[in-house]
Steps between C-alpha positions, in 0.01 A plus 500: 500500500310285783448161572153508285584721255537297112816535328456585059742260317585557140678204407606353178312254284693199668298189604720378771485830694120536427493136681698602810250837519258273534606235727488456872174600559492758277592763697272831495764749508648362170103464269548843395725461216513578071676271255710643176662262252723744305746813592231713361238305673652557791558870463123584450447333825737693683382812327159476711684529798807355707439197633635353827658209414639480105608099413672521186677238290812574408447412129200619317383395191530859321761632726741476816365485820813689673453781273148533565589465894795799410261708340240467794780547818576844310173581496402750852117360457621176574702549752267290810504215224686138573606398220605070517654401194447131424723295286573146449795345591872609586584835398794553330753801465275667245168419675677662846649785346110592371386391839731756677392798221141405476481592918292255571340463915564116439562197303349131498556218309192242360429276604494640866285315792185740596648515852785668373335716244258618778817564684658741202114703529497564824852660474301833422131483632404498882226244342533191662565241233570146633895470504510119669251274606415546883550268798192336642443345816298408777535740805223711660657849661360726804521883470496697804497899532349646766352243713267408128605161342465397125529133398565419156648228260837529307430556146919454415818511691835636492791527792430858523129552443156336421194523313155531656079513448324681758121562459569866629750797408819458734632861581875489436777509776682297756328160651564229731493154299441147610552235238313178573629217295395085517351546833835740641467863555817746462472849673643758560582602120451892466408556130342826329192550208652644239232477237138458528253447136173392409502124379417589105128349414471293819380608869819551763841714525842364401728586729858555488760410827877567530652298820712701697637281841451218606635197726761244350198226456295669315729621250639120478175495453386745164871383370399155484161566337580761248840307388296321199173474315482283194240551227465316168569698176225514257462206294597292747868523380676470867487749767578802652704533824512896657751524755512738765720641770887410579629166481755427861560255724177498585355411147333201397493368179389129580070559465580680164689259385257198601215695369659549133557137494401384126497882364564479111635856471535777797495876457646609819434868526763653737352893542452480809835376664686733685813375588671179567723450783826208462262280660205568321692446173627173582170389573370621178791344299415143723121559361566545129769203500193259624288669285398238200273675297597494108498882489492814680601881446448784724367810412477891627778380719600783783831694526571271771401144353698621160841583689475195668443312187787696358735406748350146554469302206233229689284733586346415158595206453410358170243798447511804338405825583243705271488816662652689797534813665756712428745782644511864327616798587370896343790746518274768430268424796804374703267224624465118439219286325454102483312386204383193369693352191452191268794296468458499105548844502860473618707545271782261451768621295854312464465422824397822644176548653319776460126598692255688316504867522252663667359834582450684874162543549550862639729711246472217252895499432645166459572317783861318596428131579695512854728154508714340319300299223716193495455454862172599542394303194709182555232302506406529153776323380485207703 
């Protein structure tokens, strides 16, 4: 399946998911999609052919969801089917047990944020769905390959790559890169094309560039630019800080912090941080204690920003966090997976903690969630 292709969705009568498959743009991979209310619904959809993506709610008014899931994961027709049960709420031993037997690719939990269902989609497509907001900012870039230069402005930012337009197909491969930035240029960066496409219903080519090396300044540089981008949420309730990169010595917080200065509620969304030195966690801690905004969580949290959490109760402070990536391991496959998880869907049993099961995506055994669930997940019970 390519970048272009559309995916077919067969998804349960629910309202809430029918919303999310329709938000953000409404995405053209995801338009091609059938609706049944009812088990039997349902089946008569799936009877004129397998679609790619099944969302199915757990409980159905004529009938059980996991059984219907059961019946179709035993089924060889299906077998290139996802199948994402939905339910709402914790699960408890009964609800896992069916969860486990029903071999389900995945689980989420309504309500879910439409960054993080995106995120649970594009688990099994190569279709690019939207899976955080992007960083924006003002820098113009030089491309150089044999002796020809392109100029072009940066669409978004990362630390290890940005987005371009270009009125004319780039050829991919290895270039020389100058970043020019409030009047200061940066050379010497060596970078490489690694995707080239058609804008879609506008004039131009979006380009795709992965950095490679580069001197000290100008990575002081991207890290300082792609550390933060605030956005605010739909309906105006607060905003939405992405944060990118590690957090060390070198890290800091202090413009974030002055620019969420009377924030009502922030949704820090932690994907993209990958890793956090003893430094950089102190100076993260210092942040959140000035912080004075009534509320805050953190969602789709990375393996590195959870541990951390885990291990240091004020890196959360008096937030919460909704979702998170999370360690598993496949026997089978003898190979490991990270996956994102809702918080709600941990269980919490008499003071055990257990994560949702979940299936590899490859032999579609069980997987083995690979910690210790009372450390990993200590910050649930804070």
């Amino acid at each position: 399946m390519g970048d272009n292709d559309v995916l077919s969705i067969v998804c349960s009568n629910n309202s809430e998911i029918l919303r999310l498959l329709d938000s953000v743009g409404r995405h053209p991979a995801l338009s091609k999609r059938t609706v049944g209310s009812t088990v039997a619904e349902i089946r008569a959809l799936l009877d004129a052919g397998p679609p790619d993506i099944l969302l199915l709610d757990a409980a159905l008014p004529d009938g059980s969801g996991y059984q219907l899931c059961r019946d179709i994961k035993n089924d060889e027709s299906f077998a290139a089917t996802r199948v994402i049960l939905v339910c709402k709420g914790p699960l408890d031993d009964e609800e896992a047990s069916k969860t486990i037997a029903s071999g389900a690719n995945d689980i989420i939990s309504l309500p879910i944020h439409s960054d993080d269902f995106y995120c649970h989609l594009s688990q099994f497509t190569s279709v690019q769905v939207r899976m955080g907001r992007r960083i924006a900012v003002n820098m113009n870039v030089l491309l150089t390959r044999d002796e020809q230069t392109y100029s072009a402005d940066v669409q978004n930012l990362s630390s290890n790559g940005i987005g371009l337009k270009f009125n004319e197909a780039i050829e991919l491969g290895p270039v020389d890169i100058t970043l020019r930035h409030e009047g200061e240029r940066y050379e010497g960066v060596k970078g490489k094309v690694i995707w080239c496409r058609q804008t879609p219903n506008e004039e131009g080519f979006q380009v795709g560039l992965k950095f490679g090396q580069m001197p000290v300044l100008a990575r002081a540089l991207l890290v300082k630019l792609s550390l933060f981008q605030i956005s605010e949420n739909q309906g105006g309730e607060g905003v939405t800080v992405v944060l990118q990169g590690g957090f060390d010595e070198r890290t800091d917080f202090a413009p974030l912090l002055k620019k969420l200065q009377g924030a009502s509620h922030i949704d820090f969304m932690m994907q993209g941080v990958t890793y956090l030195s003893s430094c950089g966690v102190r100076s993260w801690c210092l942040f959140i204690e000035e912080l004075k905004a009534p509320s805050y969580s953190f969602r789709n949290c990375s393996l590195a920003f959870a541990a951390q959490a885990a291990m240091v109760p004020m890196s959360i402070g008096k937030g919460h966090v909704v979702s998170m990536q999370a360690p598993y391991f496949c026997d089978t496959c003898d190979r490991e997976e990270s996956r994102l998880i809702e918080s709600k869907l941990v269980q919490r049993t008499s003071g055990a903690l257990k994560p949702p099961p979940l299936h590899c995506h490859l032999c579609k055994k069980a997987l083995v969630f690979d910690d210790i669930p009372e450390r990993y997940f200590a910050f649930l019970g804070q």
